[in-house]
C-alpha positions in Angstrom: 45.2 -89.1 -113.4 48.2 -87.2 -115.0 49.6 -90.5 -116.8 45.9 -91.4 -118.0 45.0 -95.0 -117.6 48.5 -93.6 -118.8 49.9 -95.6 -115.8 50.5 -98.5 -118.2 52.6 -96.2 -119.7 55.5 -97.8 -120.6 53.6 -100.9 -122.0 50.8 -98.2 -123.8 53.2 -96.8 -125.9 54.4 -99.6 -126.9 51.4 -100.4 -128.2 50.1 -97.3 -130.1 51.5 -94.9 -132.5 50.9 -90.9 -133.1 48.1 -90.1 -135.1 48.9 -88.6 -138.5 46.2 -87.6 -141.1 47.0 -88.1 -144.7 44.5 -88.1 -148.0 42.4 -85.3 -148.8 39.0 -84.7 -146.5 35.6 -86.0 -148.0 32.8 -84.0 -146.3 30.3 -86.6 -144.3 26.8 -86.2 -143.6 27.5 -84.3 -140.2 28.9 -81.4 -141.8 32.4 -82.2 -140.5 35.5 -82.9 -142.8 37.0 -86.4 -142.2 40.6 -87.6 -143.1 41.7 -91.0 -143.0 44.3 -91.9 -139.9 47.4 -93.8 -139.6 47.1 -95.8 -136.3 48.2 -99.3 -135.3 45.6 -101.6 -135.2 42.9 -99.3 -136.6 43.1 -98.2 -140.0 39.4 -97.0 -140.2 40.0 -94.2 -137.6 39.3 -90.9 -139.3 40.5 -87.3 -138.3 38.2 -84.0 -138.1 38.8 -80.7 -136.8 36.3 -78.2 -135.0 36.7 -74.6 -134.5 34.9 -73.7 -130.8 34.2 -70.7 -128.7 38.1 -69.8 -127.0 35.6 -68.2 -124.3 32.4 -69.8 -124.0 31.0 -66.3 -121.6 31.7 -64.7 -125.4 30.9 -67.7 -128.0 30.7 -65.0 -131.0 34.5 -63.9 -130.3 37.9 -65.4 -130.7 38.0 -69.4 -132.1 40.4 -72.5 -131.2 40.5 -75.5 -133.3 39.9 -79.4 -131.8 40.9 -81.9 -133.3 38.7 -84.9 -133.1 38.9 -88.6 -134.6 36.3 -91.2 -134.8 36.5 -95.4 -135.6 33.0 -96.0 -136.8 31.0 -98.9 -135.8 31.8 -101.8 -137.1 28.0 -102.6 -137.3 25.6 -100.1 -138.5 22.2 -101.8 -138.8 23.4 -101.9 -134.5 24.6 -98.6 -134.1 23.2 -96.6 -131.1 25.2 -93.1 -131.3 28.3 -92.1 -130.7 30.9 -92.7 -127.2 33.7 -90.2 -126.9 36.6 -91.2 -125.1 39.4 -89.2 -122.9 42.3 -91.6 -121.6 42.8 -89.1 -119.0 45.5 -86.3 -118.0 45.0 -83.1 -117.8 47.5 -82.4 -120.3 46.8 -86.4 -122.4 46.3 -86.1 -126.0 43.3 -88.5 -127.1 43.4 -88.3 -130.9 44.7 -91.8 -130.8 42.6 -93.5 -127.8 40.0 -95.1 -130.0 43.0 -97.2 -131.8 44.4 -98.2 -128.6 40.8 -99.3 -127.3 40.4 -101.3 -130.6 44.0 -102.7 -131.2 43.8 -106.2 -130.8 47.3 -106.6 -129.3 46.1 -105.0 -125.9 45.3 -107.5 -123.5 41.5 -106.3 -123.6 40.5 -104.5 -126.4 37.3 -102.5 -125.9 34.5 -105.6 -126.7 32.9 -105.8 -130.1 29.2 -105.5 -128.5 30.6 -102.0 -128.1 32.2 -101.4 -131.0 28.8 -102.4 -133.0 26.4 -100.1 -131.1 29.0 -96.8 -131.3 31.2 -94.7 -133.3 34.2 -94.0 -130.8 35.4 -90.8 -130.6 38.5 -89.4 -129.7 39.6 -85.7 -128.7 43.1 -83.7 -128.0 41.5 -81.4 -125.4 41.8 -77.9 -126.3 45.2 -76.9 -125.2 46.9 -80.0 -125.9 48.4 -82.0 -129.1 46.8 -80.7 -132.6 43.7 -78.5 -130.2 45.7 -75.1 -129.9 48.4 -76.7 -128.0 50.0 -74.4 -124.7 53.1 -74.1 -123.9 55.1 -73.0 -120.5 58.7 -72.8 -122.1 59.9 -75.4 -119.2 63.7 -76.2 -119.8 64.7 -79.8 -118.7 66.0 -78.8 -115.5 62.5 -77.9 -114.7 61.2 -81.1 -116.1 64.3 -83.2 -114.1 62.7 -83.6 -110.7 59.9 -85.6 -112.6 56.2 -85.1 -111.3 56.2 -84.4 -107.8 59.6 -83.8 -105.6 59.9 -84.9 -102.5 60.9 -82.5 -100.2 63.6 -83.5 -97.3 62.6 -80.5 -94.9 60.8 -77.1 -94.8 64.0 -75.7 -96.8 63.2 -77.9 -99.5 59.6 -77.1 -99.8 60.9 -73.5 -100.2 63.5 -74.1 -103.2 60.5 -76.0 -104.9 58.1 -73.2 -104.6 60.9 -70.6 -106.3 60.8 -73.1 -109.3 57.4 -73.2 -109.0 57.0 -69.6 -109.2 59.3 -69.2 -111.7 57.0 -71.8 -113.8 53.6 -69.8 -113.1 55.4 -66.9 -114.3 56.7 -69.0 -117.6 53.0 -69.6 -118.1 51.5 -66.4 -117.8 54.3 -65.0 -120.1 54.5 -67.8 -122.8 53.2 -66.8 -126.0 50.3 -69.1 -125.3 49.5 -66.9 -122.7 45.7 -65.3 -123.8 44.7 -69.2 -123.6 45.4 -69.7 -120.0 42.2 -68.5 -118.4 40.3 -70.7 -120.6 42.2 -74.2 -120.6 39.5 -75.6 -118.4 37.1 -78.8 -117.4 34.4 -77.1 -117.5 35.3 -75.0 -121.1 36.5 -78.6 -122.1 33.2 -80.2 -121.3 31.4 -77.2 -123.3 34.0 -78.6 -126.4 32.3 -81.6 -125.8 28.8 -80.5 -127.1 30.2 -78.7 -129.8 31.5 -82.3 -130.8 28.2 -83.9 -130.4 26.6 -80.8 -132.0 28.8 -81.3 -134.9 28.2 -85.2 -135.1 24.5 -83.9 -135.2 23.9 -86.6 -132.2 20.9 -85.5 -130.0 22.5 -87.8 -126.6 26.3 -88.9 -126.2 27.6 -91.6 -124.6 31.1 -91.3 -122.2 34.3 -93.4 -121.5 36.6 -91.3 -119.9 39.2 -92.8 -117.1 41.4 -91.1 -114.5 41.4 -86.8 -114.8 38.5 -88.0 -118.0 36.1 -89.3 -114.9 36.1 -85.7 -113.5 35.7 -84.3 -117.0 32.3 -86.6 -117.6 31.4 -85.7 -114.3 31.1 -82.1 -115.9 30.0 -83.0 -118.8 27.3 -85.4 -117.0 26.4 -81.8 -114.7 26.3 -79.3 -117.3 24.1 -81.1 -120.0 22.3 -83.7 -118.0 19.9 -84.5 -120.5 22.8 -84.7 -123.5 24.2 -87.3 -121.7 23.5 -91.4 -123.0 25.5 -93.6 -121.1 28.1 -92.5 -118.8 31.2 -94.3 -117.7 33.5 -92.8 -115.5 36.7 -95.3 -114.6 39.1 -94.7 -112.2 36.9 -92.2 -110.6 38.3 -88.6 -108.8 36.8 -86.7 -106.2 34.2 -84.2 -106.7 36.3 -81.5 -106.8 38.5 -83.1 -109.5 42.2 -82.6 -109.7 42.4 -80.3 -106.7 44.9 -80.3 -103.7 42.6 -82.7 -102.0 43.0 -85.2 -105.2 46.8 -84.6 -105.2 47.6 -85.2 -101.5 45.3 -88.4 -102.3 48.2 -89.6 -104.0 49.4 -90.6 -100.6 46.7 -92.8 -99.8 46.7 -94.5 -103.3 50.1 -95.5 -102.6 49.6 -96.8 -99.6 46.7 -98.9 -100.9 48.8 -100.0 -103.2 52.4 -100.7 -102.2 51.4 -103.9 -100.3 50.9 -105.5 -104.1 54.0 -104.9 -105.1 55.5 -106.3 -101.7 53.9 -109.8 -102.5 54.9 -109.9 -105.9 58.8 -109.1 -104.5 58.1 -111.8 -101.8 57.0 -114.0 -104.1 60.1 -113.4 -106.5 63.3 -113.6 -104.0 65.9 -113.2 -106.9 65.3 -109.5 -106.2 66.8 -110.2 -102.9 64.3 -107.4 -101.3 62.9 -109.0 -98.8 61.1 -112.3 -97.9 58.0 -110.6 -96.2 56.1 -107.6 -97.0 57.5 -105.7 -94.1 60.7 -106.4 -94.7 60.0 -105.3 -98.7 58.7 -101.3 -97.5 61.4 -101.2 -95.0 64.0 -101.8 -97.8 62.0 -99.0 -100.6 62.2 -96.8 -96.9 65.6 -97.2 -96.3 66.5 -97.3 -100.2 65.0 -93.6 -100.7 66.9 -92.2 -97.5 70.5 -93.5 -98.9 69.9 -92.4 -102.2 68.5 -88.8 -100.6 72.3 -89.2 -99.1 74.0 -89.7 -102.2 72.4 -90.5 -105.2 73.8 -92.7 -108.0 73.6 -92.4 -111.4 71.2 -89.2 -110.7 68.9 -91.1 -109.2 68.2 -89.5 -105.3 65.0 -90.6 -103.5 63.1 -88.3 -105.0 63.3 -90.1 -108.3 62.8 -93.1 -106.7 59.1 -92.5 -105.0 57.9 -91.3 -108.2 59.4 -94.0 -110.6 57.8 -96.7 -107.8 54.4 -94.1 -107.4 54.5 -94.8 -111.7 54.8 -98.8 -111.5 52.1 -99.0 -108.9 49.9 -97.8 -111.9 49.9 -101.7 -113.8 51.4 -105.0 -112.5 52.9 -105.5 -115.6 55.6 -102.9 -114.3 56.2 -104.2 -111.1 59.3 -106.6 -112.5 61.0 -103.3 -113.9 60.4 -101.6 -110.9 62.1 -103.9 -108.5 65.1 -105.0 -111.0 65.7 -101.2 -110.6 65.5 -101.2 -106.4 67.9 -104.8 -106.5 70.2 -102.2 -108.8 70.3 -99.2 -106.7 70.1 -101.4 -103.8 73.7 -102.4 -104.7 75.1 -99.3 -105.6 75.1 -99.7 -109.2 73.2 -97.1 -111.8 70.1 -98.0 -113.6 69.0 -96.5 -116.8 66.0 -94.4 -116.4 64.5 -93.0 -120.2 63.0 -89.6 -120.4 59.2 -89.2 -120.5 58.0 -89.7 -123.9 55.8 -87.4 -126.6 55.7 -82.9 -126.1 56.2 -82.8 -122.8 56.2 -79.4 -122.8 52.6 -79.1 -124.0 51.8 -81.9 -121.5 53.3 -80.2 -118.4 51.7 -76.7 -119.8 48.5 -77.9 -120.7 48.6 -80.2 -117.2 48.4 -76.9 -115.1 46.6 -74.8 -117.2 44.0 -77.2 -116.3 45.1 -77.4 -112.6 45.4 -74.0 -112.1 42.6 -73.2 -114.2 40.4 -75.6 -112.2 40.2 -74.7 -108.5 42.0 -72.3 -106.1 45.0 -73.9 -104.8 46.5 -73.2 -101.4 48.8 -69.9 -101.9 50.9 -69.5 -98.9 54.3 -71.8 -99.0 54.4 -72.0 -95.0 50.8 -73.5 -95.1 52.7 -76.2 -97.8 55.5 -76.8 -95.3 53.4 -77.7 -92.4 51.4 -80.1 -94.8 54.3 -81.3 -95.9 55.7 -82.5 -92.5 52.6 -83.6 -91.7 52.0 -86.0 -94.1 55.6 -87.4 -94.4 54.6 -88.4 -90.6 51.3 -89.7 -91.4 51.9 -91.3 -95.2 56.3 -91.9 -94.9 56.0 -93.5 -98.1 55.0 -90.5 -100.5 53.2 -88.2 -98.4 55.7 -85.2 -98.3 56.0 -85.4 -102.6 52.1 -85.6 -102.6 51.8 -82.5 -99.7 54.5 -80.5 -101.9 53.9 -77.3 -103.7 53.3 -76.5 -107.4 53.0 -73.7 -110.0 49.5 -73.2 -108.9 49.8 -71.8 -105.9 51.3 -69.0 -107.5 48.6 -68.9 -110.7 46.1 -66.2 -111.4 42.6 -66.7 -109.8 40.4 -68.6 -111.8 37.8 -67.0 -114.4 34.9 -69.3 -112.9 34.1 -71.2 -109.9 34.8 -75.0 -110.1 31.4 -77.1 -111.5 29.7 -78.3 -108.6 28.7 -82.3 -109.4 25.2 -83.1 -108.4 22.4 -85.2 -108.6 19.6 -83.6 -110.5 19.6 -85.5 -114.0 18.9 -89.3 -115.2 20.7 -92.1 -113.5 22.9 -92.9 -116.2 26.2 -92.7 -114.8 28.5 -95.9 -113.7 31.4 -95.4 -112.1 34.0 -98.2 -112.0 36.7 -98.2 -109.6 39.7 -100.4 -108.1 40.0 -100.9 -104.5 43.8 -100.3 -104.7 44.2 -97.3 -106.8 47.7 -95.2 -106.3 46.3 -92.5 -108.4 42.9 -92.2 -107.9 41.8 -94.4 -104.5 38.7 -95.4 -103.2 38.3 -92.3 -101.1 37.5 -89.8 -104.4 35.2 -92.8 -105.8 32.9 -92.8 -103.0 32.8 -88.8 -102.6 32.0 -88.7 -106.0 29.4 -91.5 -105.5 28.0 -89.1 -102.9 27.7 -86.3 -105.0 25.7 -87.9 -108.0 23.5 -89.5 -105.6 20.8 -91.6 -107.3 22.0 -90.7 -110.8 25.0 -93.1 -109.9 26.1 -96.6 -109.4 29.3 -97.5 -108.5 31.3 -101.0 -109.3 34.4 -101.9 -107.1 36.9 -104.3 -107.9 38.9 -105.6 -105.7 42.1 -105.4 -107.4 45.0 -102.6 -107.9 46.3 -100.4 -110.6 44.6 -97.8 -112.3 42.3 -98.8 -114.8 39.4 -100.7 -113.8 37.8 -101.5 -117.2 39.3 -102.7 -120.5 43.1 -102.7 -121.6 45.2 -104.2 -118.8 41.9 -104.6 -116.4 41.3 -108.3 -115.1 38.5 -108.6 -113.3 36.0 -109.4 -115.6 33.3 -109.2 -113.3 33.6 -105.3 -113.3 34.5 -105.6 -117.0 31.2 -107.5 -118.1 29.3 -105.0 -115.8 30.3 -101.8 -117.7 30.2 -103.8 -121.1 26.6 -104.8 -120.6 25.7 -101.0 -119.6 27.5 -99.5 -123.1 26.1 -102.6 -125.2 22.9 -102.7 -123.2 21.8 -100.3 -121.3 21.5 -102.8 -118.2 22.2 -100.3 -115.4 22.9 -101.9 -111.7 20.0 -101.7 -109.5 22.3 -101.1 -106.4 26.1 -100.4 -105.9 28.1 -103.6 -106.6 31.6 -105.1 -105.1 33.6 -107.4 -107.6 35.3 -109.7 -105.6 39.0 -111.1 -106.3 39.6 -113.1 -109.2 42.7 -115.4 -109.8 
């Protein structure tokens, strides 16, 4: 969601580098301007940029530049169009994507039936990166608590909402500020034709994953017939990134957390626990201490986020729980800053956000939620109830897309049983919205990601493969069992 298949981030990062154009542009056949790129592991991606309606109710008025990249197929005689990618967010730049789905150093690199039929194409949403990037002005105390705070009592919940406020204000007052209305999904999506406009492409294919399933969604609602092959991983609800989808957070982790009990179980020189049980009762009783007296600046807040962040890949459960056998005996652990703008990424995170949907406004209605779901979910459920700057944001400009079923059935969604950022629960309501223009894949594995990079099941993976490659579309709604 907010970390994109981003989850992995740690071990992403490590594995691609910032996109930088260089050489002079040669005008293609599409009208665009392309420069060549400096990626890792893909020096054929190419960099464009595209000016677009700031406010699509006014498309002869003001103009914001996108800037857009493209890794062409590696087999034209094959080529079928063109499959733009978003790694997910809000607030994700994806100018790079395409090089991180094609480096060969990822564990599962996007497959080369794929790269043959399509030219992949990557975006930095408007808003974010090189696309008319927002800013909020946060200062790194704002940025300290990391993502989502978790609140101790109603008095908490209270001091968060003054930052919060102060935040919405930051926004509205930043010189960024005649953006805000129209850093949306839906204007987003409409950037999205433009592209394929541009590309001179009648149909697009989609691979978006996380907050990018609820932008396809859009995209998938607004242009139905636009739309080639759809793939929406890591699936959101059909409202998209809306209270509902935040408190979901809860859920996911408790879907979740069981994983990375087994893995500690089955790994006792952490010295957490020898049963599952015995593994949550230790995180539980870790968090409370360190909401005592925290070490190192690390309280329990820190804590459920940093473990709500590992859940997101397996590959970051070992760091996680060297961390709890740290804390655990009162020693301090090193915890490194988010990487990249993170500025822009907060900013252009609740533009979108804000932007988006109403969110609840009155900060009793957030303490009572909060209490409620610390009872109901102890292990995040009072960070995921917590306020944020939207409750205190101007009313959106436009209602949020409504996601239906009227269009082609062209639209897989992809989806991991034990999700902590996106769970089952949005998969199935956006299942239910699409309708007949859907099918859905489950595997029956955690993380977030179902398909390609640090995905393992391969029986989802060859199902959303042959669809891109193929065209073969599931006849019914399928469940990936368990692989070893």
């Amino acid at each position: 969601m907010r970390r994109a298949w981003v989850a992995s981030a740690a071990v992403v990062v490590a594995l691609s580098s910032v996109v930088v154009a260089a050489a002079s542009p040669a005008v293609a056949g599409d009208g665009l301007s392309w420069e060549p790129c400096a990626a890792a592991g893909a020096p054929g991606l190419e960099c464009s940029t595209l000016q677009v309606p700031l406010d699509y109710r006014h498309p002869e008025g003001r103009t914001i530049e996108i800037a857009i990249s493209r890794l062409k197929s590696t087999n034209p005689s094959q080529r079928r169009g063109v499959l733009l990618t978003n790694p997910g967010g809000p607030g994700g730049p994806g100018l790079d994507y395409p090089a991180l789905l094609a480096d060969p150093a990822v564990p599962h690199p996007l497959p080369q039936s794929v790269r043959d039929k399509y030219d992949v194409i990557g975006m930095d949403p408007r808003g974010v990166g090189r696309s008319s990037p927002v800013t909020c002005d946060v200062t790194p105390e704002q940025l300290a608590p990391r993502w989502l705070p978790y609140p101790e009592n109603p008095g908490e919940v209270g001091r968060h909402a003054g930052v919060a406020r102060t935040v919405s204000r930051q926004c509205a007052t930043s010189e960024t500020q005649d953006l805000l209305p129209h850093i949306t999904t839906a204007n987003t999506a409409r950037d999205m034709d433009r592209i394929r406009e541009a590309l001179g492409e009648p149909r697009i294919s989609y691979l978006g994953g996380s907050y990018g399933s609820y932008l396809g969604a859009v995209y998938a609602t607004l242009y139905p017939s636009r739309g080639d092959r759809i793939v929406l991983d890591s699936v959101l609800g059909a409202g998209g990134y809306d209270y509902q989808a935040q408190l979901r957070f809860a859920i996911g982790f408790d879907d979740r957390f069981p994983d990375f009990a087994r893995f500690v179980v089955a790994n006792p020189e952490y010295g957490l626990g020898t049963t599952p049980a015995q593994v949550r009762e230790k995180y539980l009783d870790l968090a409370a201490r360190l909401d005592r007296e925290p070490i190192g600046g690390v309280d329990g807040s820190l804590l459920r986020n940093l473990t709500h962040e590992a859940l997101y890949a397996d590959a970051l459960f070992p760091s996680l729980a060297e961390k709890m056998k740290t804390l655990d005996a009162g020693q301090p652990v090193q915890v490194p800053p988010p990487a990249g703008d993170m500025d822009n990424f907060y900013a252009s995170h609740f533009y979108v956000l804000c932007g988006d949907s109403n969110w609840p406004r009155s900060v009793p209605a957030y303490q009572r939620e909060v209490e409620a779901q610390r009872a109901e979910h102890p292990l995040f459920g009072a960070a995921a109830a917590n306020v944020n700057p939207c409750a205190f944001w101007q009313k959106p400009v436009e209602p949020p897309v409504r996601i239906h079923d009227r269009g082609p059935s062209n639209v897989l969604l992809v989806q991991n049983l034990r999700d902590p950022g996106t769970p089952l629960a949005g998969a199935l309501e956006m299942r239910r919205a699409f309708g007949d223009r859907a099918r859905l894949v489950t595997a029956d594995q955690g993380g977030h990601g179902a398909y390609g990079l640090f995905a393992e099941n391969m029986c989802a993976n060859n199902t959303v493969t042959a669809f891109l490659s193929t065209g073969e579309f599931p006849e019914r709604d399928r469940a990936c069992a368990a692989e070893s």
